[in-house]
N, C-alpha and C positions, 0 to 999 in steps of 0.2 A: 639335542640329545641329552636327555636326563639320566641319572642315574635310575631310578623308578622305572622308567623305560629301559633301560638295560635289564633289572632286576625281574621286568616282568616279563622280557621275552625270551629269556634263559629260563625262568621256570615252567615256562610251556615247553622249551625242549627240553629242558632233563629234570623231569617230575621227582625224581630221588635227590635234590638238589640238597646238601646240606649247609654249603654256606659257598658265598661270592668276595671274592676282594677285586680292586683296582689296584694297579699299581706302577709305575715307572711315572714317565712325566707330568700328565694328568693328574699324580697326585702331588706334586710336588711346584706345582703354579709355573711349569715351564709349559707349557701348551701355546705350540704355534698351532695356523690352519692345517699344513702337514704332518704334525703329531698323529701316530697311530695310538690306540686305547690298547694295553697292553691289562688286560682281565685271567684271573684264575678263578677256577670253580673248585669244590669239593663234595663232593657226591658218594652216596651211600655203594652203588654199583661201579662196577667198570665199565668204562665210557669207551667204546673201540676209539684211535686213531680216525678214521673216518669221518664218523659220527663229530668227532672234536674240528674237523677239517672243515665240512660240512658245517656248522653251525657258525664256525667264526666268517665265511665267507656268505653266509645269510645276515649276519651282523653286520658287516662291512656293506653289503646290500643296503641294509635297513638304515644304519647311522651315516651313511655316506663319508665312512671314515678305514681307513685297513685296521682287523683286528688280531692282535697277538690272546691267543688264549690257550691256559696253560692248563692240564689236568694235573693237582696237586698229588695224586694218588701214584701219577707215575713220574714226578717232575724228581732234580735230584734233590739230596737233603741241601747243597747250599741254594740251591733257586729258592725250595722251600722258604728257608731261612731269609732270604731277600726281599720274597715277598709276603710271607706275617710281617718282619720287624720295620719294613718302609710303607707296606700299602695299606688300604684301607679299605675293610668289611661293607661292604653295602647289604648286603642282609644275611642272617643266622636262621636256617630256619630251623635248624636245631641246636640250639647254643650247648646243650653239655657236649652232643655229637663235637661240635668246633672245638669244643675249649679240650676235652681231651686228644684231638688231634694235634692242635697248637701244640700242648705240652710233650706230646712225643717229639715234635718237629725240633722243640728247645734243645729236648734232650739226648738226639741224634744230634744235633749237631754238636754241641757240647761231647759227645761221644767222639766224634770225630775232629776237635779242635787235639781233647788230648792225643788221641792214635798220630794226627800229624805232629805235632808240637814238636818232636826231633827235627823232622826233615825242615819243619817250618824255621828253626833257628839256625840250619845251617844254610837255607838260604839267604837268612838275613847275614849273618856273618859272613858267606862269600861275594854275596851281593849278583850273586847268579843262580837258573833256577839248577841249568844242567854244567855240569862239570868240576 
């Protein structure tokens, strides 16, 4: 299984494809034979639940591997965040489309580092997250 194979049978299901990443183990040189391929896409349209269901078990078909795939569009702002700043792009097919979404993604979560930043330090000071 190649990346280019991956890349090219995701653009046959969702022709509005704006950009692909990998990410969790596979990118990070931990890959046992049981490793699943944990993939996110980003696309111009909304991709029902289904559809997204549907295609990663045709993947898991095809690559003989289980696949985790993520709709960046409805993922939350830290998954996002997880996966821009660890995984890695396997192709753009529209890179200004990418790169302005990227920079939203920065700056949501940066939005939301400050909104927690209280409760985040009084977790650290109790050392617990409830009470």
């Amino acid at each position: 299984m190649t990346d280019s194979a991956l890349v090219a049978y995701i653009r046959k299901a969702l022709p509005d494809l704006i950009a692909l990443y990998r990410f969790g183990s596979t990118t990070r040189d931990r890959v046992r034979p049981d490793s699943d391929i944990d993939l996110a896409f980003l696309s111009r349209g909304v991709v029902s639940e289904l559809c997204r269901f549907e295609l990663a078990q045709d993947l898991a078909i095809q690559f003989h591997r289980d696949i985790d795939l993520v709709d960046l569009r409805s993922a939350s702002t830290v998954m996002r965040m997880q996966i821009l700043s660890t995984g890695a792009c396997l192709t753009a097919e529209d890179e200004g489309a990418r790169r302005v979404f990227e920079m939203y993604v920065y700056s949501d979560y940066a939005r939301l580092n400050e909104e927690r930043r209280e409760l985040l330090k009084g977790i650290t000071k109790r050392g617990l997250v409830y009470g």
